[in-house]
N, C-alpha and C positions, 0 to 999 in steps of 0.2 A: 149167365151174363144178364138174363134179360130180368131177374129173378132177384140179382143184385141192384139193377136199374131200377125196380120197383120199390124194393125198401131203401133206397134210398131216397126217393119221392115220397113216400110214406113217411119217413122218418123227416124232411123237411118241412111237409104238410103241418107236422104237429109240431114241430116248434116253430114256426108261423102261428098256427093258433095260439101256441102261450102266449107267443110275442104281442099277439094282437088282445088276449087280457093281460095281460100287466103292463101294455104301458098304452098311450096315448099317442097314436100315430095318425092322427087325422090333424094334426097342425100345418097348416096350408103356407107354401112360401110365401105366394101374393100377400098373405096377411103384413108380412116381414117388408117384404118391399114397399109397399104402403106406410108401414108405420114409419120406414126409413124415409121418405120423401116427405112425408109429416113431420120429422123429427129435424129433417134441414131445413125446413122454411118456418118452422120456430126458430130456430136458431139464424137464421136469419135476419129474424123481424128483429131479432134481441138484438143483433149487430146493429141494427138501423138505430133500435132506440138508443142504445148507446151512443154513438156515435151524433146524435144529434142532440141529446137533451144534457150532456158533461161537458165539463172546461177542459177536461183532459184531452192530451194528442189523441190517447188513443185507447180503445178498448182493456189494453192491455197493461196503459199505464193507472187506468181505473182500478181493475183488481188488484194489481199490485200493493196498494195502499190497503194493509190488513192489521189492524180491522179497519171497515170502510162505515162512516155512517149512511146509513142506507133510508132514504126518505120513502114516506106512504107512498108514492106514485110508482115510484119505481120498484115496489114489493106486490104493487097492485098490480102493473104491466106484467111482471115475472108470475103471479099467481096466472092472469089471465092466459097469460100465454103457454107458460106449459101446460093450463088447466085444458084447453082447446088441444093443443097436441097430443095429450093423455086419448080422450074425450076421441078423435079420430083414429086414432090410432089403436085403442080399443075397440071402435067399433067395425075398425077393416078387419079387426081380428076377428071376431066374431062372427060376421059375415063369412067371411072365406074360410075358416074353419067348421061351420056348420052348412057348407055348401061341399064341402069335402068330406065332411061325415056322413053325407046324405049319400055321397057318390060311392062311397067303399061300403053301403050299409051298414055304420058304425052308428052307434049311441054317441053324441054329443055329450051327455051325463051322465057317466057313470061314477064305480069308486075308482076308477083309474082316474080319471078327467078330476075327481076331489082332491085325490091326495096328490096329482102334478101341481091344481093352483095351492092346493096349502103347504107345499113345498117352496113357491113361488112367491104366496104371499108374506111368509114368514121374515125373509133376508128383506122384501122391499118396504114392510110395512114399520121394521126395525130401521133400514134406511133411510125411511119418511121421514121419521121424529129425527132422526140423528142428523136429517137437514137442516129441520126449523129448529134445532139447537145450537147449527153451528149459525144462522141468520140473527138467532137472540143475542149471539155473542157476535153478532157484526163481521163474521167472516166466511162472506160472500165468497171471496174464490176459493174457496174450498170447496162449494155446495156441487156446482159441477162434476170434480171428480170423485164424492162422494157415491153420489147418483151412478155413474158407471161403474164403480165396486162394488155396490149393494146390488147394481142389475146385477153383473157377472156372478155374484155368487148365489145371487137366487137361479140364475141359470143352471149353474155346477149342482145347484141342489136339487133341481126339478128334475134332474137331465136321465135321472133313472128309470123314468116313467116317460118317458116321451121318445123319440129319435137319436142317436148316439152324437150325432152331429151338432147339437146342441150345446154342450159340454167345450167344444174349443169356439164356439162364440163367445161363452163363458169365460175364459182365458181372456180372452183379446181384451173383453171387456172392463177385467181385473186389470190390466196390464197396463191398461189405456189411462183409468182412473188413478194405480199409483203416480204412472207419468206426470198424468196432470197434477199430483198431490206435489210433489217435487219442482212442477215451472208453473206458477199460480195465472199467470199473464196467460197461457194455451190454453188453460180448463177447459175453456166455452170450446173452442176449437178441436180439439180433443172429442170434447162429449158430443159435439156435432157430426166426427169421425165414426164413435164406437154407436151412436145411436141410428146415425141416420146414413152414410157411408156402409159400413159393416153387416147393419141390417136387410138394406138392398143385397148387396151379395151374398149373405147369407140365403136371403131369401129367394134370389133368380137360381141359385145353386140347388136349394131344395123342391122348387118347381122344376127344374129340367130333371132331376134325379129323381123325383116321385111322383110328380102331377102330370108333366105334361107325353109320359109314357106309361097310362095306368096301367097296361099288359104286363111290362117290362119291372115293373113293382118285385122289391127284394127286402123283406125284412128281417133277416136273418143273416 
């Protein structure tokens, strides 16, 4: 019995070690939580500006109107503002991902940590352009849930290198952005849900299950 109890420790041991080169499991909840508290108070501000600077009742009667002519100021506001969201939100990740790779003795850069982000960049950097395509063609509500299907499936496509849990963020994400593609007036609303909503919970969900029990750690 006790002989069985060994190899089976042993035999867990080593697939922990794969586990731990091929994928990338030093992505930190907190990073999630942060980007998602960043990701509702851009959305936010977008509410405000809206909301004060159009003739329309309402947010919703603005994008509805598609195509919408869209003036510099308000392409400016919208650059500025998700660019700051980006911008924080990247660098919570950063921080709290290389304070969690320091914590588990993990390399921050390796070819696991390469092929997750070119995994990741791929679907959002395709997503980018296919936003300021649909802004050249004046239709604004769309760009929103654009943006939440090109996260999701850069998710779904990262998700083999990283944490398994990642992958139905990924869903929600898709899920969220068709919705929004089908009621153009919720987009913003929506993308405020899958970014900044979902990301919090995703993210206190992978700190209580990984971080904040680092004994209790199971990657396998």
């Amino acid at each position: 019995m006790s002989d069985s109890n060994e190899q089976l420790k042993q035999i867990q041991e080593i697939h922990n070690m794969m586990t731990r080169s091929s994928r990338f499991i030093s992505l930190s909840g907190l990073s999630g939580v942060f980007a998602g508290i960043f990701a509702l108070a851009g959305a936010a501000a977008f509410y405000i500006y809206i909301n004060q600077s159009t003739s329309y009742g309402s947010m919703k009667d603005y994008l509805q109107e598609i195509p919408v002519e869209i003036g510099s100021d308000f392409l400016k506001f919208c650059f500025i503002d998700a660019g700051l969201v980006l911008f924080f939100s990247l660098s919570a990740g950063i921080f709290f991902t290389t304070r969690n790779a320091k914590r588990n003795g993990q390399k921050i850069w390796d070819k696991t940590a390469q092929k997750l982000l070119l995994h990741l960049a791929v679907p959002l950097v395709t997503g980018g352009i296919f936003c300021l395509i649909l802004l050249w063609h004046g239709l604004f509500g769309l760009v929103a849930p654009a943006t939440l299907i090109f996260f999701g499936l850069s998710l779904l496509n990262a998700s083999k290198y990283t944490l398994d849990e990642i992958q139905y963020l990924g869903y929600c994400e898709v899920l969220l952005g068709l919705i929004g593609s089908c009621f153009i007036g919720y987009g913003v609303t929506l993308w405020a849900i899958g970014f900044g909503v979902l990301l919090i919970i995703y993210g206190l969900i992978m700190y209580v299950r990984y971080e904040s029990k680092p004994k209790e750690k199971k990657f396998w």
